[in-house]
Structures are given as C-alpha cells and as structure tokens.
C-alpha positions in Angstrom: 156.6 -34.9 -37.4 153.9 -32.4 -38.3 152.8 -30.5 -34.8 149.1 -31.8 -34.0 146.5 -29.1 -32.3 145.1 -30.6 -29.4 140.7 -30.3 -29.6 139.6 -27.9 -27.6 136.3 -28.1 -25.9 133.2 -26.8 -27.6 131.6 -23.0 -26.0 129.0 -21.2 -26.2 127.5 -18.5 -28.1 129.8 -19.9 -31.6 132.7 -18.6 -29.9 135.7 -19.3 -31.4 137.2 -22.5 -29.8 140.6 -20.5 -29.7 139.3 -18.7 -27.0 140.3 -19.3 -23.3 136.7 -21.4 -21.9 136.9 -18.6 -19.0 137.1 -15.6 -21.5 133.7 -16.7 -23.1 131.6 -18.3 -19.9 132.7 -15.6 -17.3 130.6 -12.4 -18.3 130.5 -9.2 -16.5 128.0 -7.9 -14.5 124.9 -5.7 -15.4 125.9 -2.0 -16.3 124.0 0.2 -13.9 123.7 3.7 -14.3 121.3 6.8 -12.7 119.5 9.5 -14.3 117.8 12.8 -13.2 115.3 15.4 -14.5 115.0 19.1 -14.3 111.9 20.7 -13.8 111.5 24.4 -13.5 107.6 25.0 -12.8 105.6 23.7 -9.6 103.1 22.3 -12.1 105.8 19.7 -13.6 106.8 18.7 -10.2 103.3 17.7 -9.3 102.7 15.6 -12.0 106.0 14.0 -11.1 105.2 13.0 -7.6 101.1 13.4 -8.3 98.6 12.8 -5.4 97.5 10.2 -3.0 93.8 9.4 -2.3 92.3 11.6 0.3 88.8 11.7 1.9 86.6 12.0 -0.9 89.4 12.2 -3.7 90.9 9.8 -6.3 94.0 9.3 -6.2 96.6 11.0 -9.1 99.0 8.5 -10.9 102.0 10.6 -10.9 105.5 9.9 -12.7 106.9 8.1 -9.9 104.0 5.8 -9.7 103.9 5.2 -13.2 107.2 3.9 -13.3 106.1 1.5 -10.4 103.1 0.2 -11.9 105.0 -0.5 -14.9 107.5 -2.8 -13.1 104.7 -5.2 -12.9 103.2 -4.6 -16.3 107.4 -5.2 -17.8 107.5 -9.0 -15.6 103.7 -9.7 -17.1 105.2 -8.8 -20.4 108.1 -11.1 -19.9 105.6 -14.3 -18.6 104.2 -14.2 -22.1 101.1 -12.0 -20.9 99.6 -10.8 -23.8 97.1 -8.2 -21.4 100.2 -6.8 -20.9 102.0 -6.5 -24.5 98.1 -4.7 -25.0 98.5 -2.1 -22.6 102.2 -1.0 -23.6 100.9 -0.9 -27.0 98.5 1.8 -25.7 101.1 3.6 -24.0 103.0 4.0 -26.6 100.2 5.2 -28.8 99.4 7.6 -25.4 102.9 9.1 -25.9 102.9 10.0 -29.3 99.7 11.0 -29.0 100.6 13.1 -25.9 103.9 14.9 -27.4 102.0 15.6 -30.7 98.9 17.8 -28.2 101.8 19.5 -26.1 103.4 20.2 -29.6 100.7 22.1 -30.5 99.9 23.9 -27.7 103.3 25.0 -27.4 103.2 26.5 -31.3 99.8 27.9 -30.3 101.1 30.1 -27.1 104.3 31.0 -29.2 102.4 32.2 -31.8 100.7 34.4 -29.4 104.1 35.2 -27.6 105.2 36.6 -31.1 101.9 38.3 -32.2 102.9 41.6 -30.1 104.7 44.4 -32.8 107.6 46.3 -31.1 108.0 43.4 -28.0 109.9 40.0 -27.6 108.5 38.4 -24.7 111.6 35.9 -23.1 109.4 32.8 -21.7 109.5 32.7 -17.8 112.7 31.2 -16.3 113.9 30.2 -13.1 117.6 30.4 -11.4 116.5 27.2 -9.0 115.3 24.5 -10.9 114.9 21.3 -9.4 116.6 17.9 -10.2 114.6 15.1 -9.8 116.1 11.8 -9.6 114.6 9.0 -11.7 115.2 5.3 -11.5 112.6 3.3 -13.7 113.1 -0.2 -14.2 112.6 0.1 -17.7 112.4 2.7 -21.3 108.5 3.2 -20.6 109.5 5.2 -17.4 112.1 7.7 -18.9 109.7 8.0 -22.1 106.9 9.5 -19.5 109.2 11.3 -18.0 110.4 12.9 -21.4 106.7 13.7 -21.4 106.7 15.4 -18.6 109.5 17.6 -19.3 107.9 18.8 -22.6 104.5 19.4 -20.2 107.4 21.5 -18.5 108.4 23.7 -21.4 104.7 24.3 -22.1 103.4 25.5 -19.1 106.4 28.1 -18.9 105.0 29.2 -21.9 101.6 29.0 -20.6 102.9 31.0 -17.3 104.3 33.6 -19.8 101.3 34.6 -21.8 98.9 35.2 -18.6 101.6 37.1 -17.2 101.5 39.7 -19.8 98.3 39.5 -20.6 97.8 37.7 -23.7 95.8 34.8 -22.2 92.8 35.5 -19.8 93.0 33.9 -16.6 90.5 31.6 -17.9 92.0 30.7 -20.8 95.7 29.7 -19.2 93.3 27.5 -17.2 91.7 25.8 -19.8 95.1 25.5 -22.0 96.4 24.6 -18.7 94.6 21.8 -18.3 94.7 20.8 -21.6 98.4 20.6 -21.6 98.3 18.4 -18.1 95.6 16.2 -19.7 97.8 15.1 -22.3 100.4 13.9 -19.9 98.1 12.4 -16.9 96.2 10.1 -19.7 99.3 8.4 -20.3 100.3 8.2 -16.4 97.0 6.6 -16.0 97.1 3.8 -18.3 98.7 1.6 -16.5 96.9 1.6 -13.4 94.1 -0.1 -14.7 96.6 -3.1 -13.6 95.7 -2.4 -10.3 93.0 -5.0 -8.7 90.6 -2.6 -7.2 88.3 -5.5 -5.7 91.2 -5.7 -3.1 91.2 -3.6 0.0 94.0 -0.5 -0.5 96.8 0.2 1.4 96.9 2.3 4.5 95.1 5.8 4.5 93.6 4.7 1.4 96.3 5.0 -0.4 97.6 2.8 -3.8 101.0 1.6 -2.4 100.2 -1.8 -1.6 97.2 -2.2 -3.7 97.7 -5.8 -5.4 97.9 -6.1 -9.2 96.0 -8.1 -11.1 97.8 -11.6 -12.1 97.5 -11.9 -15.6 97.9 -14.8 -18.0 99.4 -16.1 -20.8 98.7 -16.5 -24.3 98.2 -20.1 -24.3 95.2 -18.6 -21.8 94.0 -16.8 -24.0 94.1 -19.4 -27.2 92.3 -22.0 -24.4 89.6 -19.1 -23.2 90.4 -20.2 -19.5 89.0 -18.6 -16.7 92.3 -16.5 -16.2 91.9 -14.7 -19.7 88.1 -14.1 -19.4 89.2 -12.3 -16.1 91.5 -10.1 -17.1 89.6 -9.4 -20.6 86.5 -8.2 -17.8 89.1 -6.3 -15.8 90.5 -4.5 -18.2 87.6 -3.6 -20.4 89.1 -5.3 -23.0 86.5 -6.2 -25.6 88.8 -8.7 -27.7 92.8 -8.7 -28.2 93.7 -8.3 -32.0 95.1 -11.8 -33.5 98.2 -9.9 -34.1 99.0 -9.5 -30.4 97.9 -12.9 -29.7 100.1 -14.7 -31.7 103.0 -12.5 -31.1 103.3 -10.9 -34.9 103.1 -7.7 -33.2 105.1 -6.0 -30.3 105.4 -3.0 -28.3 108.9 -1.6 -29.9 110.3 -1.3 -26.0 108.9 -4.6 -25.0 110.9 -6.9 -23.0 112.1 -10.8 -24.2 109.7 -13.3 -23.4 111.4 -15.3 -20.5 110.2 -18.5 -22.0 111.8 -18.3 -24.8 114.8 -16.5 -23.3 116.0 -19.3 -21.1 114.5 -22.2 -24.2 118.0 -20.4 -25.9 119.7 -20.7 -22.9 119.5 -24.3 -22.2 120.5 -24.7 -26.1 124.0 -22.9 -25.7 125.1 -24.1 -22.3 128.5 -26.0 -23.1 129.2 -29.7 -21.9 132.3 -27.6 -19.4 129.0 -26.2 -17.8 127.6 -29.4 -16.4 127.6 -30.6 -13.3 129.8 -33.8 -12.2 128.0 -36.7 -13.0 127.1 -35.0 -16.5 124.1 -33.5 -14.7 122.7 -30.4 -16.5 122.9 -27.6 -14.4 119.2 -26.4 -13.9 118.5 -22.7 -15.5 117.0 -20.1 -13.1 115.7 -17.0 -13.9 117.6 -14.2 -12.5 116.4 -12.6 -9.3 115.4 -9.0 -9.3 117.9 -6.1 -8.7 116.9 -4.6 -5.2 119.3 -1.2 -5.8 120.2 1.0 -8.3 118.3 0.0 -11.8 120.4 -1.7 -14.4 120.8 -0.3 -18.0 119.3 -2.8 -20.9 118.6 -6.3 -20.2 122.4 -7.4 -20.9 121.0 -9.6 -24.2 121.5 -9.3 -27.5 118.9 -9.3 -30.2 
C-alpha cells in the first residue's frame, strides 16, 4: 500500500505547510539597537539640545525635541492622518533643502580656505569631541540629526576662516547664521503640531504642551469639524488630492494601522483561534517604553 501524507493544517503568511505550525506562528522579538553622534563644535551641540522658553524668549526646537515631536506626528501618520503625511512631506523637502544650503556654504568657505598662495589652512579640530546619544523613534530623527552633523562640519569651517582672517567678524556671523538657519527650519517644522491654545508646561516650557489631535482622511473627504480644525491650525490652505487619497507618501512614512491589522485578520490561521472557534481579537501593539526598536518588523 502506497504511504498516504497525513493534511497538515493551513498557516500563515503562504508558508509552506511542511513547516512545523510553531516555526511559522512563533516570531522573534523586535530588533533593538542604539546609536550616537559626534559633534566637535559648541554650536552643533546647541542645536542638539536647543533652548527652553525663558522670560521673554521663544523657545528653540532643538534635535532632541524634534525627535519627540515627531513621535506624535509617526502615530498621526499611522491613524490615517493625512495633516500628518503633509507635514513629513515638508520635512523632507526641509532636509534636502537644508543639506543642499549647508553644501554650499561649505564649498563657499573652502573656496576661500584655498584662495591663500603659499598656505594650506587644516580646518579646526578638536581632540575631545562629544558623543551624543540618539534614540528617535523613527528615520525622520536620525535624518535631522545627519543634518546636524553636516551644520557641524560647516561651522568648523566657518570657525577656521575668521580665525585667520579670511572672514570679518561680521561675516562668520552672518554665514553663521545662515548655516544654523538651514538646520533650525527643519527642527521647527514639526512643532506646529503643538496646541498652543493649551496652557504649557512648568516654567513655560514645551514638555507637556498637548499636541493637537488630528484626523483622518475620511475627515477630510466629509469636511468635519475635526479637519476644518486642523486645516486652521496648521495654516494649511488646502491638502493636494494626491495626499488625500493616498497616491502620494512621505518615502519614510509609516504603514497605515488600518490597513496593517485589515491584513492581519486575513492571515490569522484556523490553529490561532480560540476554543470555541472564537477569533482571537487583533490589538495593536503597545508602545516600547525602553530602548527604540529598529524598523517596524513588517515587510513591504
């Protein structure tokens, strides 16, 4: 008698039904990983930790804020907030925009460095750098910070040429300053997420200043209330169809949770259910509260 294959139950994910069901359903946990950047001028560092709100000053969104606020702006992005697919969009247009200024800044004060006949002028170095540790919750944080290590290698550049002589006092000021404006509009972006019509944390300060709710795009479609708001609060004039209907995405943009966990109820596997041949109910996962996980553990 021929020898008969006993069926095998079906698994997710088209896995072949060879498989051992605990091989497939049993995957491992997140990859987490750390990261640091090294800064050798007092000017970088600042834009790194920036400034809180004092009597009679704004506040300076910093690196380290930046990565906060855009925590927030990530989970809007994931609810289907299309506010929020806007405003990475502009970041990411902000970061181009802000390597391509300190690019030519940089060529513009080397040009100068190598405009002297008979001297080679080494740029300005330190033996005590400093590492700074970054944990962002997501790509937009480390692409800033990128940002501010390029705003970095300019300034030393910037440091060089007033040291001997070759830019004014007034002019490494203004190149200054055009060098940390490139970086701080891209910082700043984000905080327009912040609901300023509630009262601030303590001393004035940002750190528990709510964020505004958002929506979702069926909001928008609807005109409700909750899109109108946001459009006012956000200056927001009118969001391009493309946006809207979700042709068009910010190229670091998170998965839309919706239709994330629509794919996961598809694939769960009758060995999943519950007894009774109850389906076990999907929950979102909850937040890591330590060290920041690496990718979103998906595939595309």
């Amino acid at each position: 008698m021929a020898d008969t294959e006993k069926p095998r139950p079906s698994l997710p994910d088209n896995a072949d039904p060879i498989a051992d069901p605990p091989s497939v359903t049993s995957p491992p946990g997140r990859l987490m990983g750390g990261a640091w950047m090294t800064v050798k001028t007092r000017q970088a560092q600042r834009m790194a930790y920036g400034r809180k709100a004092g009597a009679g000053r704004p506040p300076i969104v910093g690196l380290f804020r930046f990565g906060f606020l855009m925590t927030h702006l990530w989970r809007r992005a994931e609810a289907d907030d299309p506010f929020a697919d806007w405003t990475l969009l502009r970041i990411e247009q902000g970061l181009d925009d802000g390597r391509q200024r300190l690019k030519n800044i940089g060529q513009r004060i080397d040009k100068l460095l190598g405009s002297v006949q008979g001297f080679r002028f080494d740029v300005a170095d330190t033996n005590s750098p400093i590492n700074l540790p970054l944990s962002f919750t997501n790509a937009y944080g480390y692409q800033a910070a990128q940002l501010v290590f390029e705003f970095d290698e300019v300034m030393r550049k910037i440091i060089t040429a007033r040291h001997v002589g070759l830019l004014a006092r007034d002019d490494a000021d203004r190149t200054e300053y055009q060098a940390g404006n490139a970086v701080r509009s891209v910082l700043e972006i984000p905080a327009g997420w912040l609901d300023r019509t509630q009262r601030a944390g303590p001393g004035g300060t940002t750190t528990n200043t709510p964020m505004l709710p958002g929506c979702t795009r069926l909001d928008v479609r609807e005109a409700t209330e909750a899109a109108k708001r946001m459009q006012e609060r956000l200056g927001c004039e009118e969001l391009p169809a493309e946006i809207v209907d979700c042709t068009s995405r910010p190229k670091w943009a998170p998965t839309i949770r919706a239709r994330r966990y629509a794919e996961m109820l598809k694939d769960l596997p009758m060995l999943r259910r519950g007894r009774g041949g109850q389906q076990p109910k999907a929950e979102p996962p909850a937040a890591d509260q330590g060290a920041q996980p690496v990718g979103d553990g998906e595939e595309d």
